[in-house]
Every structure is written in C-alpha cells, then in structure tokens.
C-alpha positions in Angstrom: 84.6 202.8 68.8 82.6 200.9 65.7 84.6 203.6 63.1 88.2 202.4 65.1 87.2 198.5 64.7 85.8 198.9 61.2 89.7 201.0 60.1 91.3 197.9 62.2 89.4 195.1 60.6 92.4 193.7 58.4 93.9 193.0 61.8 90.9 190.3 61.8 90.9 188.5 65.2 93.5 190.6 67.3 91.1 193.5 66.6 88.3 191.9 67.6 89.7 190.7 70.6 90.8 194.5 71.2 86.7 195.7 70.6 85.7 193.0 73.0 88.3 194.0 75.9 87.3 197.8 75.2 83.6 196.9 75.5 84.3 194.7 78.8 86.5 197.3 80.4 83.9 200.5 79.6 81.4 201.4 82.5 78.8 201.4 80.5 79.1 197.1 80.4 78.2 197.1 84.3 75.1 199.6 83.3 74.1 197.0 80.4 74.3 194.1 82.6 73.0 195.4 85.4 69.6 196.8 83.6 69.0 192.9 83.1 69.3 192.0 87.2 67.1 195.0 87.3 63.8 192.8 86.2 65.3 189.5 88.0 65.6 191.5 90.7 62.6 193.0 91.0 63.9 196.4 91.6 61.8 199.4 92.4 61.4 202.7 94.1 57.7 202.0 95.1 56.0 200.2 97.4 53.2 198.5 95.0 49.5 197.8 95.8 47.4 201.2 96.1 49.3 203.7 97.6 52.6 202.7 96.2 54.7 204.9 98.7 58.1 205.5 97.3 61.7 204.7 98.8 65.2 205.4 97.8 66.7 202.4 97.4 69.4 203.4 94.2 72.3 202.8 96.2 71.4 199.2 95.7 71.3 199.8 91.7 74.1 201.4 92.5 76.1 198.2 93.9 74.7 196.2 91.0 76.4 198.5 88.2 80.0 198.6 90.4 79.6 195.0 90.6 79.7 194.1 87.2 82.5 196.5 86.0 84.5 195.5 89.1 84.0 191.6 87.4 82.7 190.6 91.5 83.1 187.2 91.1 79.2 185.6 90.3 79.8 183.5 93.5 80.5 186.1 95.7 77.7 188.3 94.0 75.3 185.7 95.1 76.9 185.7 98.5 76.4 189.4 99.3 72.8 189.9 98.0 72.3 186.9 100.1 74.0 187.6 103.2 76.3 190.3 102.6 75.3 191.6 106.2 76.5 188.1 108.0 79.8 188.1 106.4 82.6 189.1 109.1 83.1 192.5 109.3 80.8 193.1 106.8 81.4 196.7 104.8 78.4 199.1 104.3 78.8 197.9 100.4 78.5 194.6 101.4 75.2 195.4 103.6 73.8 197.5 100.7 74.1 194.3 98.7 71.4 193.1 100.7 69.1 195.0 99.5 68.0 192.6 96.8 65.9 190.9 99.0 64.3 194.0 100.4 63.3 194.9 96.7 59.7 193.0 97.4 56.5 194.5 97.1 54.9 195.6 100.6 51.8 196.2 101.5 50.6 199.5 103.2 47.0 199.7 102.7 44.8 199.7 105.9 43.2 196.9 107.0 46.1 194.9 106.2 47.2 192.4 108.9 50.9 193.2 109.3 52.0 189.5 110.4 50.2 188.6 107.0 52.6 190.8 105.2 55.8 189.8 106.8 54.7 186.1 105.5 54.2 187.0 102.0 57.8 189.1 101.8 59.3 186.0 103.3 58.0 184.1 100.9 58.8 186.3 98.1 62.5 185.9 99.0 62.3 182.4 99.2 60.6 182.1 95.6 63.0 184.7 94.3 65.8 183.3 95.5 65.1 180.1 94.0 64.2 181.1 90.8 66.9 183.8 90.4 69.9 181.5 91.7 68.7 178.3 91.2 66.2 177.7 88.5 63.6 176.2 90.8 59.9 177.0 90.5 59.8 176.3 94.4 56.3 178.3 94.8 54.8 175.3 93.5 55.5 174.0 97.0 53.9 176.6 99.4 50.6 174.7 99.4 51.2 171.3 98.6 54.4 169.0 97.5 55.5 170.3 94.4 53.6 168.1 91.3 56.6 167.5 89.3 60.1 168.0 91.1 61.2 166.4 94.1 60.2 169.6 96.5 58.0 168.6 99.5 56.2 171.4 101.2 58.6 171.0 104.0 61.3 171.4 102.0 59.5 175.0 100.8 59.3 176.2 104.4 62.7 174.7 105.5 64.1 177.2 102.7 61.6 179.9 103.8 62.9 179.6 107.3 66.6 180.7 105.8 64.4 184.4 105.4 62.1 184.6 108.3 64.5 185.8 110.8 65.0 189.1 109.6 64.2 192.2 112.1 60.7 193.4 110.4 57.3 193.9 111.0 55.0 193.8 108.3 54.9 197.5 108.0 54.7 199.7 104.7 56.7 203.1 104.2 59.2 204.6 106.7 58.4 201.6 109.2 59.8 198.6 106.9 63.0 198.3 108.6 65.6 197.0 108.7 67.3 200.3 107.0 70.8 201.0 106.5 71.4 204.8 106.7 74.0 206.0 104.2 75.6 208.9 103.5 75.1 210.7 100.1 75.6 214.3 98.5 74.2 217.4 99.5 73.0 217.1 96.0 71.8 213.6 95.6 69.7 214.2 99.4 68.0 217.3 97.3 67.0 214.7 94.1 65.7 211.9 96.2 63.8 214.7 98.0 62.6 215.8 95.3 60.7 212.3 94.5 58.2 213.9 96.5 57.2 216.9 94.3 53.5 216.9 95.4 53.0 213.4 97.0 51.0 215.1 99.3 50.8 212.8 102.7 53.3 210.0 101.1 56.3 211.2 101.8 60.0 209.7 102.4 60.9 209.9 106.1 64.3 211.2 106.1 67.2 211.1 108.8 69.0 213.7 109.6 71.6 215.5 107.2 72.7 214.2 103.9 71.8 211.0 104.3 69.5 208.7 103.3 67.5 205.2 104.4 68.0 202.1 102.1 66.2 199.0 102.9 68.6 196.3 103.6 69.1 192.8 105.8 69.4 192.3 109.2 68.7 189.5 110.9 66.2 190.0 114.8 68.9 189.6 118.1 68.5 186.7 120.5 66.4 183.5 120.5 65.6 182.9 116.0 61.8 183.1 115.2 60.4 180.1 114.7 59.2 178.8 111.2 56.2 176.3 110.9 54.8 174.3 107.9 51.5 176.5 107.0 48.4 174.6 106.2 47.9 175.3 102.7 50.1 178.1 102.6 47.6 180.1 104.9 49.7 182.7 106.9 47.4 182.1 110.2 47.5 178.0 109.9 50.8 177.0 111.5 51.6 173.4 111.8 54.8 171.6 112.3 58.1 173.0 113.5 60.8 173.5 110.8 64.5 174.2 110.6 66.0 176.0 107.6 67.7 173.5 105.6 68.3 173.5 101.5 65.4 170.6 100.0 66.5 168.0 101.0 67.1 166.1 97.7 70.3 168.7 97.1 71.2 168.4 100.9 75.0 167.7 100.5 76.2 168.4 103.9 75.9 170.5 107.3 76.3 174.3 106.4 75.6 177.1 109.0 71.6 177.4 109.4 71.2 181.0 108.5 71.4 182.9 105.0 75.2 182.7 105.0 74.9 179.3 105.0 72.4 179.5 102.0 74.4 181.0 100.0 77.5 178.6 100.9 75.2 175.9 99.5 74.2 178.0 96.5 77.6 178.4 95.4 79.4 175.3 96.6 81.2 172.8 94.0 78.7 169.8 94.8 75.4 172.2 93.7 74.7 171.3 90.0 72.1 174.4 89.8 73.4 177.8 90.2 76.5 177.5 87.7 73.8 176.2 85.0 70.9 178.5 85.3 73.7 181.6 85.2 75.5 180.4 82.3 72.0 179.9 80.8 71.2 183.3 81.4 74.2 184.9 80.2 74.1 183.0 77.0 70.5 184.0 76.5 72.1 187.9 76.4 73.5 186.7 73.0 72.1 184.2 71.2 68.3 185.7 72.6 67.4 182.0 74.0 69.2 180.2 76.4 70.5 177.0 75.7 67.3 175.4 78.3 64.9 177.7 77.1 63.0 177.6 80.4 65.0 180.1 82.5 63.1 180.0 85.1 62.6 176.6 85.4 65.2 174.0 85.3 63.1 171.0 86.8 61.8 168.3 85.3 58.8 170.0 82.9 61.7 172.4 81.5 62.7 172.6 78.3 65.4 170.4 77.3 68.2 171.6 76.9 69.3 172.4 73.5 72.7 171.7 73.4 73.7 169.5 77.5 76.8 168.7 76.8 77.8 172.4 76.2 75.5 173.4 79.1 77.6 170.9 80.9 81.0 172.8 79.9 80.7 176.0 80.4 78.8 175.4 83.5 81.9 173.7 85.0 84.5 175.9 83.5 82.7 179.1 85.2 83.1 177.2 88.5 86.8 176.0 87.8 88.1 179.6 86.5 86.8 181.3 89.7 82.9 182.6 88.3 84.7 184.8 86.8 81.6 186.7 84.5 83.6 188.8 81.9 86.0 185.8 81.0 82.6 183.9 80.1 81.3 186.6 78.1 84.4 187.2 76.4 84.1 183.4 75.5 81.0 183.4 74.3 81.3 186.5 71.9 84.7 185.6 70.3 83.6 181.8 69.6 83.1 180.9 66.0 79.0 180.4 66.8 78.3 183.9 68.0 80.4 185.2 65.3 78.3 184.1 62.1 76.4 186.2 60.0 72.8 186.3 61.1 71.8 185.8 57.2 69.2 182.8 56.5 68.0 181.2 53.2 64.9 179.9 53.0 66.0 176.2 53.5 67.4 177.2 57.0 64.3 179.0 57.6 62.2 176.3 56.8 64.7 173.6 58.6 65.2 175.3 61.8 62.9 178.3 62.1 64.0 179.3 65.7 68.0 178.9 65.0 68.0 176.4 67.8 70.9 174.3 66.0 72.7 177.8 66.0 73.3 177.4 62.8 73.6 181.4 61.8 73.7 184.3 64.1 71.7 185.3 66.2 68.7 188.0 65.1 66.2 189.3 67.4 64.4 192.5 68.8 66.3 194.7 71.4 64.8 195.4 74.5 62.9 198.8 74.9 65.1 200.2 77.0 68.3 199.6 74.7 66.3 201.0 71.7 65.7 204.0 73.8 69.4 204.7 74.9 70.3 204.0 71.0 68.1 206.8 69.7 69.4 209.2 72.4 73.6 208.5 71.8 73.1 208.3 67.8 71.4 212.1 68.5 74.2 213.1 70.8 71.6 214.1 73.8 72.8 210.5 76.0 73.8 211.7 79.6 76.3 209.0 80.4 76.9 210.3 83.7 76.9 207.0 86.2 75.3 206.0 89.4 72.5 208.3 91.6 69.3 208.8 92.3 66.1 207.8 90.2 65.0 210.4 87.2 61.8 211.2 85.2 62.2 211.8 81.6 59.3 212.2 79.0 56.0 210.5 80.2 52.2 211.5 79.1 50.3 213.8 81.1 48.7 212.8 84.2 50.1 208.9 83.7 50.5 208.9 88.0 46.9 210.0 88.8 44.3 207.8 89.4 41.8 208.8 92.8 42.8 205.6 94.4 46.3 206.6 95.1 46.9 209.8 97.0 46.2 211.8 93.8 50.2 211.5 93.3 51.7 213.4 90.3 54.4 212.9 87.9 56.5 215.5 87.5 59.2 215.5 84.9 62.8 216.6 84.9 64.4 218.9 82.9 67.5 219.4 81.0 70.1 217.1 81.0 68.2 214.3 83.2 66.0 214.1 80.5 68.6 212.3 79.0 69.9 209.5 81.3 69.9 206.0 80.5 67.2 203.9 80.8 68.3 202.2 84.0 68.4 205.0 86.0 64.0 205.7 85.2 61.8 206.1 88.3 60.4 202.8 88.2 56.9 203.0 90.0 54.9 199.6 90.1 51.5 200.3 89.4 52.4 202.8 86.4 55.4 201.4 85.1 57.1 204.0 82.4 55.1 204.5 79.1 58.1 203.9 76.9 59.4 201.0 78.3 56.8 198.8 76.2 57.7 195.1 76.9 59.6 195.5 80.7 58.6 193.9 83.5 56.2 194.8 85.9 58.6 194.2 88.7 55.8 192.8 90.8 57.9 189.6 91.6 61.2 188.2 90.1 60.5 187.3 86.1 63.9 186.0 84.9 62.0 185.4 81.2 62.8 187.9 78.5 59.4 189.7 76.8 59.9 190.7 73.2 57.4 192.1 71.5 57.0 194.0 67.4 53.0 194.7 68.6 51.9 198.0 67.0 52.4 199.2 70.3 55.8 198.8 69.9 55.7 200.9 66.8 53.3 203.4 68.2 55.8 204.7 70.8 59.0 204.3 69.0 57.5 206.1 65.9 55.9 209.0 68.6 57.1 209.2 72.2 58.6 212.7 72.7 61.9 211.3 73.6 62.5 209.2 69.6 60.3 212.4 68.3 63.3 214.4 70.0 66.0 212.3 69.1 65.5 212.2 65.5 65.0 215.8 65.2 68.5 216.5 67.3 70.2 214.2 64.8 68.7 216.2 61.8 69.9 219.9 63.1 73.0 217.9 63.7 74.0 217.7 59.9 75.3 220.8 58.2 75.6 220.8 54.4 74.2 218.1 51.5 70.8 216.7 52.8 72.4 213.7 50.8 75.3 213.9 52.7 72.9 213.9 56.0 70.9 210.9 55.4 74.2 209.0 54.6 75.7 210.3 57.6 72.8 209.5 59.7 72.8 206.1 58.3 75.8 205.1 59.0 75.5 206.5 62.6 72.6 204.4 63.0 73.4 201.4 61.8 77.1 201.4 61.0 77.2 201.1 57.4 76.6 203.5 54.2 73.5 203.3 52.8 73.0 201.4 49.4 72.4 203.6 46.1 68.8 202.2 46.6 68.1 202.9 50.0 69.6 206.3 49.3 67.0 207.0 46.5 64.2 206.1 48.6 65.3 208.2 51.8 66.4 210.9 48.9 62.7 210.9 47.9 60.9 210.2 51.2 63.1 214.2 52.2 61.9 216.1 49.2 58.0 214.3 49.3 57.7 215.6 53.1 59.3 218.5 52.6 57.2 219.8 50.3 54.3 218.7 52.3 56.2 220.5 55.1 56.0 223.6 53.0 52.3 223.6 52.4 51.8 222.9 56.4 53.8 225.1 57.8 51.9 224.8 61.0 53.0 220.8 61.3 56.6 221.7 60.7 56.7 223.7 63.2 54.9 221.6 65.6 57.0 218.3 64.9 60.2 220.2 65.6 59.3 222.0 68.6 58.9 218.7 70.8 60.9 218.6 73.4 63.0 220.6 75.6 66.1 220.9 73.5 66.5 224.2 71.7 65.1 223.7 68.2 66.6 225.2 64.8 64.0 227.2 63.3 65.6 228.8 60.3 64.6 226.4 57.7 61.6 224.6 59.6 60.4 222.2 56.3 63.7 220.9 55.5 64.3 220.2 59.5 60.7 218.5 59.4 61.6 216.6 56.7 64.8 215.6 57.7 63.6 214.7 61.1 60.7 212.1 59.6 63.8 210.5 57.7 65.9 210.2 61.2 62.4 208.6 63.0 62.7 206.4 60.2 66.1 205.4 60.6 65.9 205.0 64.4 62.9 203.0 63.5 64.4 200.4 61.0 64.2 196.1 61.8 68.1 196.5 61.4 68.0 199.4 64.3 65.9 197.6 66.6 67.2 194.0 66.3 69.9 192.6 67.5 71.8 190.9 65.1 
C-alpha cells in the first residue's frame, strides 16, 4: 500500500484521498480502532482480584471490531452497549453489544458479601459510563456532592439506578449471569476450552454443544429493584428513595426511566457532552493530545480546551452528518494541520514545546501494542486472520503463578497464533502481558493514553522473544548483497532508503558483529534459535549479525513514533 501511494504521489491530493479511503475501507481499521475501546472499555477475559477466574467474553471484542468497519453510527454504538438488549426485537448482535457493561471486575473470593459485590459492578457501570460517554468524573459523587461540578450525590445514584436493575447476584465465575449463550465453531468451542490448560478447579462452565456463555444485559422481570442514596457510599447504609434520572443539571426532558432511556439522553441533540468528549478522543488518535487534554474529565477543573471554537465545530458537525465516525476521521487526516511535516526548529521548540498551537505535525511514541504488530508484518510472520477467541503468544516463564491464585499456568500457543495481533492477547488482570509495557490494567475504565520511552520500554523491545524473532525472520528474509538487505529492510521499516550515512553505519555495525559472531559461535547460534519459526542455520554469523541490525531498525525513534 505505502510503495502504490509513494509511485502515485504526483497525483498529490487525489492519491491521498485514494490512501485514506483504502485505509478506512481495510478490516484491519475496525482492529486499530477497536484496540483503543479495548482500555475504555475495560475489556478482559478474567475475573480480577485473587483467583481471577476466566470467561469467554471475545464475541464482544468481536462486535467492537465489526462495528467500526461497518462505520455503526457513534450514536447507535453508544446505544447498543448501553441497551442493545431493550431495543425492539433486539438481535443476538445487538445483545452481545451489551457486554460492555459486563466487562467489570467481580469479585469471587470467599468471604465476600455478594450484595456488596453487585453494588460495586453497579457502580462501575455508572462511573464508566460517565466517563467513557460523557466526560464526567461522576465517582466524585458516590460519597458526597461532587467538590467541583454541579453533581449532587443524588444525582450519582439517580444515574446508578439506570444499572441496578439488571438480573444478577453478586456471584463470581459461571454464576454471574445474566449470559447470552451463542453459538460458535466446533473449532473456536475447542480454543476457548483450551483457556483452561491446567487451571485446575477454575474452570469455564460450558453449555452444551458448540456453544458458548458471554456475559451480557438483562434487566430482573416484574416490580424494578429499588435504588437508595447510600450513606457515604457504604453498600449496607441505604437512605432515601431514588429514581433513575440523568443529573439533574443536564435534565432536558422526560425519557423512558431505564438504560434505553439513558442512552436516548446520551445521544440526543440537546446533550452538549457526548459529541465533544468523542470528537476529543478521536482527535487525540492523531495529533497524540486531544484538543481538552483532560479526556476524562470535561468539568470544570479540566483542561481548557486548546482550540473551543474547533471543539465546538466538529462536535456539531459529527451530530448534523449522522455520527458518522469514518467521515470524521477522514476529515481530520486530509486537513492541512494533520498533514504538516512533524519537523521543528529550535525556536518552535522553545515557543511551543508540546505543539499545542499545532503548529507542525504531530510526533509521538506508538503504543506497545502497535510497535509489536509493526515488528511482526515488517517480518512477514503477522497472522491477520480476524475475529475469535483469546491467544497466548511469547510470555516469560511462570508469569501466571503465584500460590495465591490456584497455582494457574500460562501455557503458550504455537505456530501461527503466535502471531496474531495484539488485540486478540489473553488479557488476564492481575498479570497483564509482559510486552505490552505502558497498557492499561483494565481494572476500571482509563480513557487517558500512557506513553512511556522508560528503559523498560527498551528492555523488551530490544529482548522479548517476539522483536528477537521478528528481526531475525526479516534477516533470513533477504537473499543476496548484505548492503542490499539493510537497504531493503530499511525501507520496509520505515518507508524510505537509507541515507549514504546511515548506510555506512548499519554497513559497519554488520561486519563489527559479525566478526564477533564468528569468534562466539555459541551466541550466534543462540540469538537465532529464539523462537518457534524455523531458523536458517547455514551461515549462522552473518544471520546473527544481520538480525542485531534488523532489532535495531525495529528499534529506531522513527520506528516507534508516530509521526
């Protein structure tokens, strides 16, 4: 695709346009997009807390990616994670969707007072909710009336109440229902079985033939349960009677008093939130920093916002072209400001350190999991394949055990799921993956960005098995010229030839370590037998050496950055 744009770039604009439309169109955009509502989201395959029972909850991730690439309009994407299941003849998909607010952490340790449980889910839904959709740091209010914004603690559990009638008990594991039983492949019932690989007495309870249980909505038949104000926030301290209702300060008119009506008020014309704070977040994608800094708080302590009266715009113009989410994007990546070069003199440097003016492009460092998926398509070893269950690549030895937890182990995949994308990575709370350096816990919703160029960072992009791998795939790769190789790896990398300079010093950096190579035989043949791909012995210095000057490539500031 970069080799067609670059032979099309005389066309200028039109062949832009063309790159743009390819990009939006590709299934890997509802992959990229959807790895972000991943974090918001909270998504998981594990309970949390100490035994951290597993579930199989990817036909959820599964809506999210089919979403995006389908362009679901943002509205209705709200809508159905809200309240998919209280839509009229509501679809299975639509139900599934649903399963955003069952991503929460539950508790199944014993002693734990179930009613005590269901209230903290409750309230997890009502805090991600409002910080997801709406910008709101509404937690503030669960004990007290919010210090800064105009949230009283009423208005906290009127909007809790919106969550509390769903058909649950508190309990942990194969007893958190509501579940929606779907119907899978004889093949995808055998891989989420296989989550189990010695799990010992936590184990999945599955229904009967190839089907499996995902945790979804549904709200309890008959008379609604009653919410009440709770002293302090204490679970056991009820007080006064509410009735779900949006805080009262955006209360713009009657709406059904159940999550379909919550979501009617979320997306309605008079609600100045939800446009903003997703326009915010989208633009953030790009430019690394939204145009209110403070994602997750749009209140009255946010950040101001850097430039309102183009907040103010493209807010509206989502809403008035349908939420259309791929028309935004487009606009946003074909304007003038994303399209400057991310080149800065000092005087710019000096004058606006943080680009906030926008004044150049944008330049900052990719997320872990994009850095990962780089290094495994420039090799060639990417598995593209879409949707399914959970996989586990490359992670040290022993990461799951600890005596606390059931003794659980990880055991890793081989061959080709290996390979997957990021997105699709067990994702087990209390030992999140190795490699994924700056993600989210996925404890509770975090809608900020972490970026991070620690010497962790380095540590596992210069010596995780899968980059170690990757680089050494990419050197085998390359028959002929070593000079050749590094120019061809180059450009693979980072979509340009190499300069004469930068030629030299990869050049010299091949024969140095190659004849170190030669004197340790032993090393060379260690660093090129990691990993599970079949390994080109033959000439094992000059793969060595080639390989250190791949890791370097895939390790470059213009590899990792976006910019």
């Amino acid at each position: 695709m970069a080799e067609r744009f670059l032979s099309e770039s005389e066309q200028g604009d039109e062949a832009y346009e063309r790159l743009v439309d390819s990009l939006l169109d590709s299934p890997a955009y509802g992959e990229r997009m959807a790895a972000v509502w991943m974090e918001v989201s909270r998504f998981s395959e594990s309970d949390g807390y100490q035994l951290d029972q597993v579930r199989s909850q990817y036909p959820w991730r599964d809506w999210v990616i089919r979403a995006y690439n389908e362009n679901l309009p943002y509205d209705q994407f709200i809508i159905e994670q809200t309240a998919g299941d209280l839509l009229p003849n509501a679809t299975p998909e639509q139900i599934i969707a649903t399963g955003f607010n069952r991503n929460h952490m539950i508790n199944g340790e014993g002693g734990v007072d179930p009613k005590e449980t269901r209230i903290e889910v409750v309230a997890d839904r009502a805090e991600t909710t409002a910080t997801a959709f709406l910008g709101l740091t509404m937690g503030c209010a669960r004990c007290h009336d919010h210090k800064f914004d105009p949230i009283t603690q009423k208005d906290y559990f009127s909007f809790f109440a919106y969550f509390n009638n769903i058909d649950e008990n508190g309990q942990a594991g194969h007893n958190a229902n509501p579940f929606l039983t779907v119907e899978v492949s004889a093949e995808e019932r055998k891989q989420v079985e296989d989550y189990q690989a010695n799990t010992k007495h936590h184990q999945i309870k599955f229904p009967e033939g190839n089907t499996i249980q995902v945790a979804v909505l549904k709200d309890r038949e008959g008379e609604p349960r009653k919410t009440y104000l709770l002293d302090r926030g204490a679970w056991d301290q009820p007080t006064e009677e509410v009735e779900p209702a949006p805080p009262a300060f955006l209360d713009f008119g009657p709406l059904p008093p159940n999550r379909l009506g919550l979501a009617q008020w979320m997306t309605a014309d008079e609600n100045p939130l939800t446009s903003r704070v997703a326009v915010n977040r989208f633009w953030e994608l790009f430019f690394g920093r939204g145009i209110v800094k403070t994602q997750e708080d749009f209140g009255i302590q946010s950040a101001r916002p850097s430039h309102p009266q183009l907040l103010d715009w493209l807010a509206a113009d989502f809403q008035a072209n349908g939420w259309d989410v791929k028309r935004l994007l487009k606009q946003i990546v074909t304007s003038a400001t994303y399209r400057q070069s991310s080149k800065r003199d000092e005087l710019a440097q000096k004058r606006d350190p943080e680009n906030i003016l926008l004044g150049r492009g944008a330049r900052f460092r990719h997320p872990s999991w994009i850095i990962r998926d780089q290094a495994l398509a420039a090799s060639g070893l990417l598995n593209t394949e879409l949707f399914g269950p959970s996989v586990r690549p490359y992670q040290p030895r022993n990461i799951w055990f600890t005596p606390t937890a059931g003794k659980i182990r990880y055991e890793r995949h081989q061959g080709e799921r290996l390979y997957r994308k990021s997105l699709y990575t067990f994702w087990r709370r209390t030992t999140a993956p190795a490699n994924l350096f700056d993600a989210s816990p996925r404890r509770i919703c975090e809608v900020n960005v972490r970026r991070t160029n620690t010497p962790l960072h380095a540590l596992v992009t210069l010596n995780d098995v899968t980059y170690v791998e990757a680089a050494r795939v990419m050197a085998q790769s390359h028959q002929g010229p070593v000079e050749e190789a590094i120019a061809t790896m180059f450009e693979k990398l980072l979509l340009r030839q190499p300069t004469d300079e930068e030629q030299r010093d990869l050049l010299a950096l091949y024969q140095d370590t190659k004849t170190y190579y030669e004197q340790s035989p032993d090393e060379a043949t260690q660093l090129i037998g990691y990993g599970d791909h079949p390994s080109d012995d033959s000439e094992p210095a000059a793969l060595a050496a080639l390989t250190n000057v791949a890791l370097l490539l895939v390790n470059t500031d213009e590899a990792l950055s976006h910019q």
